[in-house]
Backbone and ligand atoms as CSV (ligand in chain L), in Angstrom:
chain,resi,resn,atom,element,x,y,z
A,1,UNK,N,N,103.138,94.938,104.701
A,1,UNK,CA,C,102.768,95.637,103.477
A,1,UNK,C,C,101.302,96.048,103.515
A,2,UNK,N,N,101.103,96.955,103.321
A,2,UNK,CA,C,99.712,97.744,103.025
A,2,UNK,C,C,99.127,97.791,101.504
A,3,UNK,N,N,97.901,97.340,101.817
A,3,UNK,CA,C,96.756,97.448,100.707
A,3,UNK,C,C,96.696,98.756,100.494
A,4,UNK,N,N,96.914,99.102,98.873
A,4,UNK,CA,C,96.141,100.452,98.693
A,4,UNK,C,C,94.732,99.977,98.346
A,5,UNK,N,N,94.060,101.274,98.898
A,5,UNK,CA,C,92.684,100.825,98.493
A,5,UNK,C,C,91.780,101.757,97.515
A,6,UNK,N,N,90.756,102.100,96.735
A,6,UNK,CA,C,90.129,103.149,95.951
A,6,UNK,C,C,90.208,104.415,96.430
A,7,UNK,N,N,90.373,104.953,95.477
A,7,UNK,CA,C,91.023,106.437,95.366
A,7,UNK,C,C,91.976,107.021,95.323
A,8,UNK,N,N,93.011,105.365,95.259
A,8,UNK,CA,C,94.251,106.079,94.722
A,8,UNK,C,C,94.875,105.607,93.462
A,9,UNK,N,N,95.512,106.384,93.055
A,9,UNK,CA,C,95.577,106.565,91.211
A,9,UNK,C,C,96.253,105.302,90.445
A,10,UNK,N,N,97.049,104.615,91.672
A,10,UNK,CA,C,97.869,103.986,91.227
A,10,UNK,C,C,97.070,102.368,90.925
A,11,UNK,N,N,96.016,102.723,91.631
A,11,UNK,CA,C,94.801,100.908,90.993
A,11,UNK,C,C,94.816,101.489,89.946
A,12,UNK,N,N,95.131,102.453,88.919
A,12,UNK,CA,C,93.815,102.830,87.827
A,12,UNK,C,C,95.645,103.095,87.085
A,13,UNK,N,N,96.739,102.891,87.229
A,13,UNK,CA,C,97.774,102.281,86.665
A,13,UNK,C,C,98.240,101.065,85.780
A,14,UNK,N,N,98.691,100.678,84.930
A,14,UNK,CA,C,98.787,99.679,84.317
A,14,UNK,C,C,100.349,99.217,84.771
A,15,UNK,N,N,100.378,97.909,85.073
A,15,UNK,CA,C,101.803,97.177,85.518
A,15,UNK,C,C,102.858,97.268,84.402
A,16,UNK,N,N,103.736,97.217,85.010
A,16,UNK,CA,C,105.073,96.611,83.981
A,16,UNK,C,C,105.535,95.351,84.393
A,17,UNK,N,N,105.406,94.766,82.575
A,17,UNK,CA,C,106.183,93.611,82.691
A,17,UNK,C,C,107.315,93.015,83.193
A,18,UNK,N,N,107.776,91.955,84.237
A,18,UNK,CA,C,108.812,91.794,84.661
A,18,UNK,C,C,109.700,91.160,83.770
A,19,UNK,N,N,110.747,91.318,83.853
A,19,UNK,CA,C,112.016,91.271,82.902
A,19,UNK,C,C,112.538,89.807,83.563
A,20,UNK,N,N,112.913,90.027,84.913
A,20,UNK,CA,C,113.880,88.903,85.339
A,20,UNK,C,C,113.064,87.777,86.479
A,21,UNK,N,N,112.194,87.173,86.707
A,21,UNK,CA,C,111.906,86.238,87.476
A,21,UNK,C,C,113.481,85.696,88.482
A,22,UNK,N,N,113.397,86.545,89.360
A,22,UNK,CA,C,114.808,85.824,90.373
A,22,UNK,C,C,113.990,85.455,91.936
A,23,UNK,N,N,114.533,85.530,92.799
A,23,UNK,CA,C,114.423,85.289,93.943
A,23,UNK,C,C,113.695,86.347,94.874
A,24,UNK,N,N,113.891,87.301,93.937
A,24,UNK,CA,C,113.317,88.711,94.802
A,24,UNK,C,C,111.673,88.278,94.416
A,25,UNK,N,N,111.317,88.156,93.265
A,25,UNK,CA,C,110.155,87.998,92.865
A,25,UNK,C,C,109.615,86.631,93.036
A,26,UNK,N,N,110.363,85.706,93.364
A,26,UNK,CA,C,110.077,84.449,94.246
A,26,UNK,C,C,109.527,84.599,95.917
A,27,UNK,N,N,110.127,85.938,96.592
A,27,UNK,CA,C,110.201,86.304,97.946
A,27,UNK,C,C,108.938,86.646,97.822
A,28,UNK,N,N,108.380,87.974,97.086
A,28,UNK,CA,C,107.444,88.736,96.840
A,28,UNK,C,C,105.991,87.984,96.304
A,29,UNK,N,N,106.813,86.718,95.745
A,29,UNK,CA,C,104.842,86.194,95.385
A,29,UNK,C,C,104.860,85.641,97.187
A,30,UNK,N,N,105.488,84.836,97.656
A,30,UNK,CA,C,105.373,84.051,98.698
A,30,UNK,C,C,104.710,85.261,100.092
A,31,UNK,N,N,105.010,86.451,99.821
A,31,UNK,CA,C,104.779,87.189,100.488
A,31,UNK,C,C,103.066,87.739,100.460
A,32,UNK,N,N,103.445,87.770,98.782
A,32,UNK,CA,C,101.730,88.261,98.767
A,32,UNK,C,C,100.429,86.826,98.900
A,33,UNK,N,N,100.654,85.984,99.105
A,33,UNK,CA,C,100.214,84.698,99.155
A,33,UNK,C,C,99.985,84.848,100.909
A,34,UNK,N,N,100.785,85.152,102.200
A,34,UNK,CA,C,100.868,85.071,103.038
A,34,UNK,C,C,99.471,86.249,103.640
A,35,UNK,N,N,99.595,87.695,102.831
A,35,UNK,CA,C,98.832,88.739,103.032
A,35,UNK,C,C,97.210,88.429,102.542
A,36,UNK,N,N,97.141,87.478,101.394
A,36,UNK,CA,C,95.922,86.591,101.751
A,36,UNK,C,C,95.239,86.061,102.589
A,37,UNK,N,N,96.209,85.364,102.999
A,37,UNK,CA,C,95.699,84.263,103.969
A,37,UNK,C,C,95.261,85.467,105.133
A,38,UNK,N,N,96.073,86.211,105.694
A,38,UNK,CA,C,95.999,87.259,106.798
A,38,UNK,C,C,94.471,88.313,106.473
A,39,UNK,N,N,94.591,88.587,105.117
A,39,UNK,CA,C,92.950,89.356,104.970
A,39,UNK,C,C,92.008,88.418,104.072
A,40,UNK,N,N,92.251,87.584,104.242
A,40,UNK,CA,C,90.932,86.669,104.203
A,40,UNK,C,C,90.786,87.009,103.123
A,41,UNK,N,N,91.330,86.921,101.745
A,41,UNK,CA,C,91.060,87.098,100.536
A,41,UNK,C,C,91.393,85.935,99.344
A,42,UNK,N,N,90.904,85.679,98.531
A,42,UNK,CA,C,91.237,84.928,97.601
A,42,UNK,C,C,92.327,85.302,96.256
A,43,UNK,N,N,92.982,86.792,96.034
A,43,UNK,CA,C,93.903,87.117,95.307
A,43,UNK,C,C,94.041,88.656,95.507
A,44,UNK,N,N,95.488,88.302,95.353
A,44,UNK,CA,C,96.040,89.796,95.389
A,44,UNK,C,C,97.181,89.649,93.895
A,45,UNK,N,N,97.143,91.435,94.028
A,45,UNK,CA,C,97.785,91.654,92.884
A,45,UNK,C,C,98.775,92.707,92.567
A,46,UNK,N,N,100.108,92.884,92.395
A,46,UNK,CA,C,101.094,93.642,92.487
A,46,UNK,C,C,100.687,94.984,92.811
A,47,UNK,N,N,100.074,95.766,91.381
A,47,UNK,CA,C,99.441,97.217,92.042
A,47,UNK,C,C,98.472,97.311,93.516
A,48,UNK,N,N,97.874,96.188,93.771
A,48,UNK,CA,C,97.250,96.776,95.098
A,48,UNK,C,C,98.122,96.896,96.255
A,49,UNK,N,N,99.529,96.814,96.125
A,49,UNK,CA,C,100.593,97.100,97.271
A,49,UNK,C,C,101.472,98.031,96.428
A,50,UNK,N,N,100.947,98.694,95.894
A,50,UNK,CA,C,102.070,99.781,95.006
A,50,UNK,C,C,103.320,98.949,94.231
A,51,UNK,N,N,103.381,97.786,93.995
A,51,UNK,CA,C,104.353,97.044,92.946
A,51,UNK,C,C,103.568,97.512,91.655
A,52,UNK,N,N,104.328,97.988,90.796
A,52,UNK,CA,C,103.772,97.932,89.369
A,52,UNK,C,C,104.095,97.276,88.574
A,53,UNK,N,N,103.825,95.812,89.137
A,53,UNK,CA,C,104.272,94.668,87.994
A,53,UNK,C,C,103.283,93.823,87.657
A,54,UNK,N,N,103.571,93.187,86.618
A,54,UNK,CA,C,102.593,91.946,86.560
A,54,UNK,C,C,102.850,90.849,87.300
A,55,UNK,N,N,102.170,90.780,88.381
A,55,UNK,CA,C,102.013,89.471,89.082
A,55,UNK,C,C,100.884,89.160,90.018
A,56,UNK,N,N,100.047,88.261,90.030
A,56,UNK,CA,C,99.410,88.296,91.092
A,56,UNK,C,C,99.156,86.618,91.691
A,57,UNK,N,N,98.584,86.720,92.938
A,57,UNK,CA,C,98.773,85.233,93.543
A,57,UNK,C,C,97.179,84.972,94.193
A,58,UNK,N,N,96.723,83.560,93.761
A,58,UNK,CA,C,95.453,83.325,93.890
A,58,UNK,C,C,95.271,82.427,94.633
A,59,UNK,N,N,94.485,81.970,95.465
A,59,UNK,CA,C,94.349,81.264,96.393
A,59,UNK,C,C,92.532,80.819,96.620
A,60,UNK,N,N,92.304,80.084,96.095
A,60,UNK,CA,C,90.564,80.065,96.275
A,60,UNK,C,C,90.585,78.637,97.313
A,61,UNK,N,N,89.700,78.262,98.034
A,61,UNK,CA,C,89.721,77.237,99.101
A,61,UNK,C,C,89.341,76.538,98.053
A,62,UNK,N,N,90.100,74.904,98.666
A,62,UNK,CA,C,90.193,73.723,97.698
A,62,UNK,C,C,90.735,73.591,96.855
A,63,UNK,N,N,91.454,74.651,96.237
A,63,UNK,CA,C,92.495,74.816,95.389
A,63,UNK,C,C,94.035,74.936,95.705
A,64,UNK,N,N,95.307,74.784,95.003
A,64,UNK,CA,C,96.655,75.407,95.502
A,64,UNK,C,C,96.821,76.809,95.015
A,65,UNK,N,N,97.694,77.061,96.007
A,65,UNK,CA,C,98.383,78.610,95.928
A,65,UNK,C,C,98.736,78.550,94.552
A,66,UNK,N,N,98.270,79.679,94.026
A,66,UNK,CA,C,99.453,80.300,92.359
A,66,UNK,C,C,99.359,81.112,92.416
A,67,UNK,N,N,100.761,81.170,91.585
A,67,UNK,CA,C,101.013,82.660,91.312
A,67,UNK,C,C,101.388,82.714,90.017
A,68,UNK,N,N,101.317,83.982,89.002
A,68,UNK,CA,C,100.730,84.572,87.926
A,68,UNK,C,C,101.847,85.253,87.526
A,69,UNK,N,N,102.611,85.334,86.544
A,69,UNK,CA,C,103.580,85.968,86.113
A,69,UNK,C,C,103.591,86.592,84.803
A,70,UNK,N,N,103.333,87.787,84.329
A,70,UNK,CA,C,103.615,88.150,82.907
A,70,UNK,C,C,102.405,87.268,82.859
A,71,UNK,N,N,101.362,87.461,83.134
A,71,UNK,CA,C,100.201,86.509,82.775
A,71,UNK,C,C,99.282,87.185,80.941
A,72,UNK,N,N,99.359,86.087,80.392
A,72,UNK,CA,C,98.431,86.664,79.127
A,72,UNK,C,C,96.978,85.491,78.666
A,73,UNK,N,N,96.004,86.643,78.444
A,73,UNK,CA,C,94.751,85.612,78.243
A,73,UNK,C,C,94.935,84.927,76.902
A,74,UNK,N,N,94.628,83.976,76.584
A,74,UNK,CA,C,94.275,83.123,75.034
A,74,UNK,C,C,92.928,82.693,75.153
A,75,UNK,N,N,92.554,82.713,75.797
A,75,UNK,CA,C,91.285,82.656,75.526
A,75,UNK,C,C,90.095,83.019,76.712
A,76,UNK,N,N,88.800,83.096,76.524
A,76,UNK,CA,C,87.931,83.461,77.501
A,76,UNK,C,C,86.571,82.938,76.710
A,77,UNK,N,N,85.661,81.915,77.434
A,77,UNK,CA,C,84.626,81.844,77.012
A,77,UNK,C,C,83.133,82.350,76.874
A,78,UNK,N,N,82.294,82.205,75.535
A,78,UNK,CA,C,81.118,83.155,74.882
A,78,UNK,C,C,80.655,83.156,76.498
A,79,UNK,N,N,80.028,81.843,77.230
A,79,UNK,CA,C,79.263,82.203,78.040
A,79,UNK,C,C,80.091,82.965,79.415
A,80,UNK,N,N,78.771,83.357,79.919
A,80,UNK,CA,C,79.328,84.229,80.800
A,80,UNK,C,C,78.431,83.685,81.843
A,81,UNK,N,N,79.263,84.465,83.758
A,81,UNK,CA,C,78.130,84.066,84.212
A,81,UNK,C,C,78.582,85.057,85.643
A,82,UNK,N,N,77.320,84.740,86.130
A,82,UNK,CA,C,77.372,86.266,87.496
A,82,UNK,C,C,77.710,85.936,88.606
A,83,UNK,N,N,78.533,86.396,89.460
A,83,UNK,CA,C,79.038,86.200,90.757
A,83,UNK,C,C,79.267,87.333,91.447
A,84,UNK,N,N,78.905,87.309,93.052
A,84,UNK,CA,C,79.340,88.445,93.300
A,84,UNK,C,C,81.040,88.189,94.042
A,85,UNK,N,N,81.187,89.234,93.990
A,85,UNK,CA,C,82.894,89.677,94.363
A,85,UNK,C,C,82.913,90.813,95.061
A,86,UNK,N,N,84.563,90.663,95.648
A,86,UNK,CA,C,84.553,91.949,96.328
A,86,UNK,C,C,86.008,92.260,96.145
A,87,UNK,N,N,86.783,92.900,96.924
A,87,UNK,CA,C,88.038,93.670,96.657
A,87,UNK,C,C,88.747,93.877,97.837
A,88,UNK,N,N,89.834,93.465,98.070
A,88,UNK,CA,C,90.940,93.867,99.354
A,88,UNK,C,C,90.823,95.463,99.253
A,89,UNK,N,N,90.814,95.473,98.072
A,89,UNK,CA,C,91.070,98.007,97.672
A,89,UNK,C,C,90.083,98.303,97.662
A,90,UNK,N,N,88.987,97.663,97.947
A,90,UNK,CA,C,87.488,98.131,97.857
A,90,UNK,C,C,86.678,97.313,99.160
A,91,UNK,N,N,87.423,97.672,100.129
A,91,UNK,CA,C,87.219,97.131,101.816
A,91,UNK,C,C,85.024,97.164,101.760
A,92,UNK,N,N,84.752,96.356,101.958
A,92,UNK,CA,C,82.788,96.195,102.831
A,92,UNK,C,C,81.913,96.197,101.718
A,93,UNK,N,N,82.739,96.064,100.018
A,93,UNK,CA,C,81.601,97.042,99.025
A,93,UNK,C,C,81.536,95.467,98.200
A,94,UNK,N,N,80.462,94.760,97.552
A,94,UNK,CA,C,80.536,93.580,96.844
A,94,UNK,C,C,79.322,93.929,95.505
A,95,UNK,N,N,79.315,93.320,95.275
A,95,UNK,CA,C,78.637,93.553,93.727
A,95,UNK,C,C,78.780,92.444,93.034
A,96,UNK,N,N,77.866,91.822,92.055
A,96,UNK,CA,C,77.489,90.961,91.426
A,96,UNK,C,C,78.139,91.458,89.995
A,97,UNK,N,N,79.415,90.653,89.523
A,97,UNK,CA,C,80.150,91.232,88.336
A,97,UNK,C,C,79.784,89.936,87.005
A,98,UNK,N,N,79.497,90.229,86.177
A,98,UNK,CA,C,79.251,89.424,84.938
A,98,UNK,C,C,80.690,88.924,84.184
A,99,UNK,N,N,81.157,87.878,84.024
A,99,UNK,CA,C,82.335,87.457,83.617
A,99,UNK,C,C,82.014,86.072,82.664
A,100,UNK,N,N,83.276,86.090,82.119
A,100,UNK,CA,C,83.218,84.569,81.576
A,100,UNK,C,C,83.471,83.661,81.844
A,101,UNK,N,N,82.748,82.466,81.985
A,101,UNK,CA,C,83.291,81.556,82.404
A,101,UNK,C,C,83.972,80.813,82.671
A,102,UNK,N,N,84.656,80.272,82.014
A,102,UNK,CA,C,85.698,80.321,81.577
A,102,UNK,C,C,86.619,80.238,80.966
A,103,UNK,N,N,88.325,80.205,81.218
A,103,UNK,CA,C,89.572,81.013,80.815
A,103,UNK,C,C,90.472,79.848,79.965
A,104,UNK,N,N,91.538,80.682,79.200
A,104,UNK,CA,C,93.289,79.702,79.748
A,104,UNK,C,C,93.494,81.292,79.349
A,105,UNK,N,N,95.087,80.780,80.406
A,105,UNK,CA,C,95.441,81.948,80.386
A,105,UNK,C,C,97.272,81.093,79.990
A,106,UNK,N,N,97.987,81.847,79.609
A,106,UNK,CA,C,99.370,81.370,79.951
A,106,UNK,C,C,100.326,82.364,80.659
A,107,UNK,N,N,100.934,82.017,82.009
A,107,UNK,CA,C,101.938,82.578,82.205
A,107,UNK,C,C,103.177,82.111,82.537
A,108,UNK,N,N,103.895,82.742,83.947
A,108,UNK,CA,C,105.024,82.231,84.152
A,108,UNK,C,C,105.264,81.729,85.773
A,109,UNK,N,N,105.375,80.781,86.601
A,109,UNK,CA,C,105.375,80.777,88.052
A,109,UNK,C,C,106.183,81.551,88.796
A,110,UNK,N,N,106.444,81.657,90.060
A,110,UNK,CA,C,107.837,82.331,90.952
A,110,UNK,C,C,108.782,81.901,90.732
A,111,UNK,N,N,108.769,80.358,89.994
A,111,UNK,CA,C,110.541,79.317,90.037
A,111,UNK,C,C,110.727,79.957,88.072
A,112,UNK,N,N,110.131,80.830,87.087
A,112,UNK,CA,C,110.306,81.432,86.408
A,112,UNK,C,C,110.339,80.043,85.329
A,113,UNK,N,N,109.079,78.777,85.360
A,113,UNK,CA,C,108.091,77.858,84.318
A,113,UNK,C,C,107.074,78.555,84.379
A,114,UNK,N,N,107.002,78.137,82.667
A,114,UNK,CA,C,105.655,78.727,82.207
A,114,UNK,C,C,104.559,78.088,81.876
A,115,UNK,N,N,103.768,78.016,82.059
A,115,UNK,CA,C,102.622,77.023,82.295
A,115,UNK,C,C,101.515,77.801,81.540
A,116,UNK,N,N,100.238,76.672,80.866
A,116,UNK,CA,C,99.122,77.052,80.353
A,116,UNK,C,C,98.355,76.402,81.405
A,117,UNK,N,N,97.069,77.492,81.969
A,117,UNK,CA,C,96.034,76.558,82.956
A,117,UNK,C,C,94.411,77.393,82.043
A,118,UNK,N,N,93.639,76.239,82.184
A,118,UNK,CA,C,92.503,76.435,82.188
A,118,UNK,C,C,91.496,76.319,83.295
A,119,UNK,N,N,90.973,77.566,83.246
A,119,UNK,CA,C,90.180,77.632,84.586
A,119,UNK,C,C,88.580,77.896,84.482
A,120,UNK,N,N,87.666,77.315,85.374
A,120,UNK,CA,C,86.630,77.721,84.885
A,120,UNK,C,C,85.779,78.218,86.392
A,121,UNK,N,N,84.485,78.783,86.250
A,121,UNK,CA,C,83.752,79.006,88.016
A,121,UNK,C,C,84.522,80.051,88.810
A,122,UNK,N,N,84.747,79.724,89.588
A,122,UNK,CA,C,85.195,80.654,90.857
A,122,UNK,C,C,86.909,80.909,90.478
A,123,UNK,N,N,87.282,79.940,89.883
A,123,UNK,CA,C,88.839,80.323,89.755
A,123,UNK,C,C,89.260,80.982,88.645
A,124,UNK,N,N,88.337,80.957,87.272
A,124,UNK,CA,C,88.062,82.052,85.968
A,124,UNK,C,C,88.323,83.624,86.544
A,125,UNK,N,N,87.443,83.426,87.547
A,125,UNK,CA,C,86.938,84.276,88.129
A,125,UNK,C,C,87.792,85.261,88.996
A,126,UNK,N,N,88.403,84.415,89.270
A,126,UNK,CA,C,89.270,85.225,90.616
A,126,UNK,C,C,90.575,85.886,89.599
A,127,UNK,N,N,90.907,84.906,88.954
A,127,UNK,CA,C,92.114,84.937,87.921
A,127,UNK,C,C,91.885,86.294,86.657
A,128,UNK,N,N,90.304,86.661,86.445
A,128,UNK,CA,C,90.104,87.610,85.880
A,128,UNK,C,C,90.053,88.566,86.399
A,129,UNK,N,N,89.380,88.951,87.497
A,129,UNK,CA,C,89.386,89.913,88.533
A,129,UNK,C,C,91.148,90.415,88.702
A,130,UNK,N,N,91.810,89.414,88.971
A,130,UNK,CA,C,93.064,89.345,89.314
A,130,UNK,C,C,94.246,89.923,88.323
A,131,UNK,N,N,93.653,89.878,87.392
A,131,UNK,CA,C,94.433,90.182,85.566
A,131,UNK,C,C,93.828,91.517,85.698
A,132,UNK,N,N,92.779,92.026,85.609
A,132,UNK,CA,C,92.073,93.320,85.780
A,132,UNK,C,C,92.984,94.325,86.745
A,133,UNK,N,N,93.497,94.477,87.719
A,133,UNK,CA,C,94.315,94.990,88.381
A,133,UNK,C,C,95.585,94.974,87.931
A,134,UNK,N,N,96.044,94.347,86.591
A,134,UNK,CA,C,97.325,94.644,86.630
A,134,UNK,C,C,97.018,95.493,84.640
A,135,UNK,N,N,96.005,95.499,84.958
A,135,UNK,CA,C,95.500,96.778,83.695
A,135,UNK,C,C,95.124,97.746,84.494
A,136,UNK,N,N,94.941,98.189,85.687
A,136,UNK,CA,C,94.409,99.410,86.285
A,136,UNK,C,C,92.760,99.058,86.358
A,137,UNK,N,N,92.353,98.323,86.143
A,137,UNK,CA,C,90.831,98.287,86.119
A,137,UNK,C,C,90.430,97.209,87.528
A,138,UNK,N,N,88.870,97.799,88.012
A,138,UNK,CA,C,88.857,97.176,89.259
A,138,UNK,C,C,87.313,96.911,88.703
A,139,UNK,N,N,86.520,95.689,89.651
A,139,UNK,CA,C,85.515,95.016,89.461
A,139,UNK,C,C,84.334,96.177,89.074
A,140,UNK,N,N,84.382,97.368,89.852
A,140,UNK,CA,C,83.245,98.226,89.956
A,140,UNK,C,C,83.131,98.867,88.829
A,141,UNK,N,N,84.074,98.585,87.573
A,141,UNK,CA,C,84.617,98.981,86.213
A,141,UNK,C,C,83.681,97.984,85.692
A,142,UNK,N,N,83.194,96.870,86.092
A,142,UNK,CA,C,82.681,95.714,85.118
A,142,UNK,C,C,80.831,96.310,85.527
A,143,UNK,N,N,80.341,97.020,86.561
A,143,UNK,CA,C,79.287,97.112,86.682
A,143,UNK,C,C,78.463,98.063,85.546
A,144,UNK,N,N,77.270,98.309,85.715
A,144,UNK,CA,C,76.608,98.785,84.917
A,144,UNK,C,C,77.064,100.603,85.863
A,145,UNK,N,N,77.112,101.485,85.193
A,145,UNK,CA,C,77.298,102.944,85.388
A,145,UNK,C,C,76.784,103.668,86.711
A,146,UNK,N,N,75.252,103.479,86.796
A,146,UNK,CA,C,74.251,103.906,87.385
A,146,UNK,C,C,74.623,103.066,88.726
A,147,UNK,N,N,75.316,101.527,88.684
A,147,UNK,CA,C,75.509,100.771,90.092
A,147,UNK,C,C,76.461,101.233,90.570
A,148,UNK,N,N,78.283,101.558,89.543
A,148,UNK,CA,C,79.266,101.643,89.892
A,148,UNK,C,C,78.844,103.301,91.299
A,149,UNK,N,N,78.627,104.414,90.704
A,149,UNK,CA,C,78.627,105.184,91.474
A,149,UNK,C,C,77.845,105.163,92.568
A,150,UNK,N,N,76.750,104.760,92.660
A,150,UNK,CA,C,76.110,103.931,94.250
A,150,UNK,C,C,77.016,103.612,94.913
A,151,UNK,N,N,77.743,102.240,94.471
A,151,UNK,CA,C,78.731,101.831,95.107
A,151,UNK,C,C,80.011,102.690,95.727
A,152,UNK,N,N,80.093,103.371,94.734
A,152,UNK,CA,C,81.456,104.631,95.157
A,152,UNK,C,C,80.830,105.658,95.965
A,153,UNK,N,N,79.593,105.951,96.093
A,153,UNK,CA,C,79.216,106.768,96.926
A,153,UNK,C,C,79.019,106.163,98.341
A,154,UNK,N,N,78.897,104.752,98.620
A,154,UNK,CA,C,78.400,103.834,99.834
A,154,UNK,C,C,79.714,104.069,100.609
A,155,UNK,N,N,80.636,103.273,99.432
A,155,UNK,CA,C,82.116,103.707,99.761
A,155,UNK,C,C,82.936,105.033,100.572
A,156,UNK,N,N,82.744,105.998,100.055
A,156,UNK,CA,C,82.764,107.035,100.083
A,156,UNK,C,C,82.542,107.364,101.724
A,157,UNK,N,N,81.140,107.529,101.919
A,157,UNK,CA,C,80.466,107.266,103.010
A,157,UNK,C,C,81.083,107.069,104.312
A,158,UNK,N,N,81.358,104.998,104.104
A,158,UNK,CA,C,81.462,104.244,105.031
A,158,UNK,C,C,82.854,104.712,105.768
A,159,UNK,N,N,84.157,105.102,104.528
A,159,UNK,CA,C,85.495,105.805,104.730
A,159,UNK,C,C,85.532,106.844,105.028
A,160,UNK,N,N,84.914,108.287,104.994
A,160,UNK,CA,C,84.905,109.419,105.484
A,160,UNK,C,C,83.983,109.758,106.866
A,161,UNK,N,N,83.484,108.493,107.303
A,161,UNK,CA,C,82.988,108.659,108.811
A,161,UNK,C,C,84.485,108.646,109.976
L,1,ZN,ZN,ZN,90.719,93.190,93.628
């Protein structure tokens, strides 16, 4: 399976909710969990392989594999704090994104339990980034204006050589 990466329309898509949690979508988190590990990433998320669903699967070192189903926020905390990040769809480009610290979120797993987790640091983090893609919105959306297009122009650049 192939990463789409910026500039195509379908990051900037909003997912549809999945209806049936079966086996197919049991196959498909286990799959996108595997394409992690292979690009060295900490989460992927349905639209960045052209699925337009809500799901995505996170993986931060020291932590276990999850995966994210019909995921909805309840909460997100006042403070916030800066990290930089980067993007499987946004291949060499990183940026320092302002977020909150952290989360709960509630969703649903691949075996189709629904679970409340609270997350805070690097896994807030990844899990927001990660929710952001299944609204069409990507990290370079969280920067200040004047950075985002730098960045899209570096981008730009580095891909049309
Ligand atoms: Zn991403």
């Amino acid at each position: 399976m192939q990463i789409i990466t910026l500039g195509n329309e379908i990051l900037r898509q909003k997912a549809d909710k999945i209806d049936k949690i079966d086996e197919e979508i049991e196959k498909l988190s286990g799959q996108m969990l595997e394409i992690i590990v292979r690009d060295k990433g900490v989460g992927l998320a349905g639209p960045q392989l052209g699925i337009m669903k809500r799901i995505f699967v996170v993986h931060v070192e020291g932590d276990t594999e999850r995966v994210f189903i019909n995921p909805s926020i309840i909460e997100t905390s006042h403070e916030t704090c800066k990290f930089e990040e980067g993007c499987l769809s946004v291949p060499g480009i990183y940026a320092n994104v302002i977020r909150p610290e952290s989360i709960k979120m509630q969703a649903w797993n691949e075996k189709g339990r629904p679970f409340t987790i609270e997350a805070n640091g690097l896994l807030a983090r990844v899990i927001l980034h990660e929710y952001d893609h299944l609204e069409g919105i990507l990290f370079l959306d969280r920067l200040a204006e004047n950075k985002k297009k730098t960045l899209i122009a570096k981008y730009e650049k580095k891909n049309t050589k």
